[in-house]
C-alpha positions as CSV (number, residue, x, y, z in Angstrom):
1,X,-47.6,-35.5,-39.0
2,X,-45.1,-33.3,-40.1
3,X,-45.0,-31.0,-36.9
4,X,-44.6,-34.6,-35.3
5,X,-41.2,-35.3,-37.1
6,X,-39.9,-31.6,-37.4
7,X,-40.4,-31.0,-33.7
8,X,-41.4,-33.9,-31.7
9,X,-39.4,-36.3,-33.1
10,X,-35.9,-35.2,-33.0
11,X,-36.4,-34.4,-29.4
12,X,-37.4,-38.2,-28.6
13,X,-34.6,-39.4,-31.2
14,X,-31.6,-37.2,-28.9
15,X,-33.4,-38.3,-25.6
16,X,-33.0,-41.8,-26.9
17,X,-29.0,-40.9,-27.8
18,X,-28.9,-39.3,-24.6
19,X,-30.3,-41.8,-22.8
20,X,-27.9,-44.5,-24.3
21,X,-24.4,-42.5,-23.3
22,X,-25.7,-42.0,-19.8
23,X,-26.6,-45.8,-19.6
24,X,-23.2,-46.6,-20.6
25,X,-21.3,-44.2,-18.7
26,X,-23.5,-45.6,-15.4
27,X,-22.4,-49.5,-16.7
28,X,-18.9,-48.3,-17.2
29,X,-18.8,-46.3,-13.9
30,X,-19.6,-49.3,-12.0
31,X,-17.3,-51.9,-13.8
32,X,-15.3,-53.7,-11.4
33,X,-13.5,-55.2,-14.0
34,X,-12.9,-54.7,-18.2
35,X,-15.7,-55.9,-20.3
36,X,-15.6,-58.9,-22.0
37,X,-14.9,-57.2,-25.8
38,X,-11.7,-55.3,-24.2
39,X,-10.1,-58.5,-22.4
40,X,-10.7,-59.8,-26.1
41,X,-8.2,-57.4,-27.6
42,X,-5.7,-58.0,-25.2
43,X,-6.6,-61.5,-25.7
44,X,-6.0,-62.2,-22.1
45,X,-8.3,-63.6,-19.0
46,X,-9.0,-60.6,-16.0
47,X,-7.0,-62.6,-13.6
48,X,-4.1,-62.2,-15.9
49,X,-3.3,-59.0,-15.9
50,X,-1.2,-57.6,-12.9
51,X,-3.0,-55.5,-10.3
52,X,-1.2,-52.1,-12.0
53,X,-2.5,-52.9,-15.4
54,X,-6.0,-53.9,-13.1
55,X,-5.8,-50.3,-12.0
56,X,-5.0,-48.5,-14.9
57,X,-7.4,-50.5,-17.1
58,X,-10.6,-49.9,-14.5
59,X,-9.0,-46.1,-14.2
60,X,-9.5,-45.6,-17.8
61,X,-12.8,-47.6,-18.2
62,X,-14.5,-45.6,-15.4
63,X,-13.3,-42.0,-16.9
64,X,-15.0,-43.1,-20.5
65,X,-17.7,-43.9,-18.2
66,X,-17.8,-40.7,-16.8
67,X,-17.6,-39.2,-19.7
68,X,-20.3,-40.9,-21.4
69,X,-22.2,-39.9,-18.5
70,X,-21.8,-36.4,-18.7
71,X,-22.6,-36.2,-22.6
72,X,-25.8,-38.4,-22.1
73,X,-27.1,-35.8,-19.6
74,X,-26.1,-33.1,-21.5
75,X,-27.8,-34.4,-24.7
76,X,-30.6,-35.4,-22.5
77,X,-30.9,-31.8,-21.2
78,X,-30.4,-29.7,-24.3
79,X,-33.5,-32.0,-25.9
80,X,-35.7,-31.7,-22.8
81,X,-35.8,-28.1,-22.1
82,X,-34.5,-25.7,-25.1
83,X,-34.8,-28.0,-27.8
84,X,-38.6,-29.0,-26.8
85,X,-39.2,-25.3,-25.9
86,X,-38.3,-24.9,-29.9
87,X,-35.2,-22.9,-29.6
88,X,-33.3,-22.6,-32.6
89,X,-30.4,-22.4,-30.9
90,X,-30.6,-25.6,-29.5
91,X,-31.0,-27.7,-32.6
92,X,-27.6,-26.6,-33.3
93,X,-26.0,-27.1,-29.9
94,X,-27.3,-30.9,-29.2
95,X,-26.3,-31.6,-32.5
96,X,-22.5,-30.5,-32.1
97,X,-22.2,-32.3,-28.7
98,X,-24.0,-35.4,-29.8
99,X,-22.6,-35.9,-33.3
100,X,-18.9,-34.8,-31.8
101,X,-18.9,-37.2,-29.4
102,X,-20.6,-40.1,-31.0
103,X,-18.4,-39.8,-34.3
104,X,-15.8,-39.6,-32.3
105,X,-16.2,-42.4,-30.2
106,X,-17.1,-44.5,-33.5
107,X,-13.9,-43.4,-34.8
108,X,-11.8,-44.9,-31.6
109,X,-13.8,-48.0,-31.1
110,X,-13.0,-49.0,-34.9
111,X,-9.7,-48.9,-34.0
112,X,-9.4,-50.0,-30.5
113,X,-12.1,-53.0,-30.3
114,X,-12.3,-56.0,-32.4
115,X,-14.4,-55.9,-35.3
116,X,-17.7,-56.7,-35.0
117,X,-17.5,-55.9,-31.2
118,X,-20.9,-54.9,-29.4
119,X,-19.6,-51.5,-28.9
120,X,-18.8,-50.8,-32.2
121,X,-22.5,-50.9,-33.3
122,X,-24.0,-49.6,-30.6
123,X,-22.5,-46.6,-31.4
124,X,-22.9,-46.2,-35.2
125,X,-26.6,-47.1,-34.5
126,X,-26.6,-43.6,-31.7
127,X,-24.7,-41.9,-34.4
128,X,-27.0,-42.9,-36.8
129,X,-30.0,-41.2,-34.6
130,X,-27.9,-38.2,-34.2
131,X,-28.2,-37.6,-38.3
132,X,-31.6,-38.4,-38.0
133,X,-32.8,-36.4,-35.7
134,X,-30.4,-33.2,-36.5
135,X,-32.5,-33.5,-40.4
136,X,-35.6,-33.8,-38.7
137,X,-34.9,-30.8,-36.7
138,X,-33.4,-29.0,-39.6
139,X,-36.5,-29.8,-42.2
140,X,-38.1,-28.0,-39.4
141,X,-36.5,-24.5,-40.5
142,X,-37.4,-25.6,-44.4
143,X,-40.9,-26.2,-43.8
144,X,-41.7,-23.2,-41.3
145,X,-42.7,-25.4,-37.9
146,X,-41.1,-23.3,-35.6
């Protein structure tokens, strides 16, 4: 059981992370319009905003999309091949660009989004998996799994 959660489980706890950026930057890349949480905090209806806010708006939505994108299959990566093959190196490396990115993006959303916005706990929740999985992986080097 302990090999389970010092090497198996932070790999399926980052793939899960992973998983969840990519998912969001593909929903985000393929908005045609701004979710319903961001028309909230201008507090005004699609339709109402002017086709250059329209564009800027959807021009800004799809980059965090594609940025999302990118980290997800990066995190998704770094888990399935190096981290799974048991390289210390790589416990290190998915943690940095998962925790930067998700503590980041927690940080933003507080700020930018209502509170109590979907977003908001989405991402604490991923964040929270980051930690997870980075002591799981870490106890590893403790307890002499790899």
């Amino acid at each position: 059981m302990r090999k389970f959660v010092t090497t198996r489980l932070p790999v399926i706890l980052y793939c899960l992370v992973g998983l969840g950026w990519l998912l969001q930057g593909v929903r985000y890349l393929g908005a045609t319009e701004l979710m319903p949480y961001h028309l909230a905090v201008l507090d005004a209806a699609w339709e109402g905003l002017g086709p250059e806010h329209q564009t800027l708006m959807l021009g800004l939505l799809k980059g965090f999309g594609a940025g999302s994108f990118g980290v997800g299959l990066a995190i998704l990566l770094l888990a399935l091949l190096p981290l799974r093959a048991g390289r210390t190196w790589a416990r290190w490396a998915v943690f940095v660009v998962a925790a930067t990115y998700t503590a980041a993006l927690l940080y933003v959303t507080r700020f930018a989004l209502l509170p109590g916005a979907v977003p908001i706990t989405v991402t604490a929740t991923l964040l929270g998996l980051v930690v997870l999985a980075a002591a799981c992986a870490l106890f590893a080097d403790a307890s002499g799994d790899r």
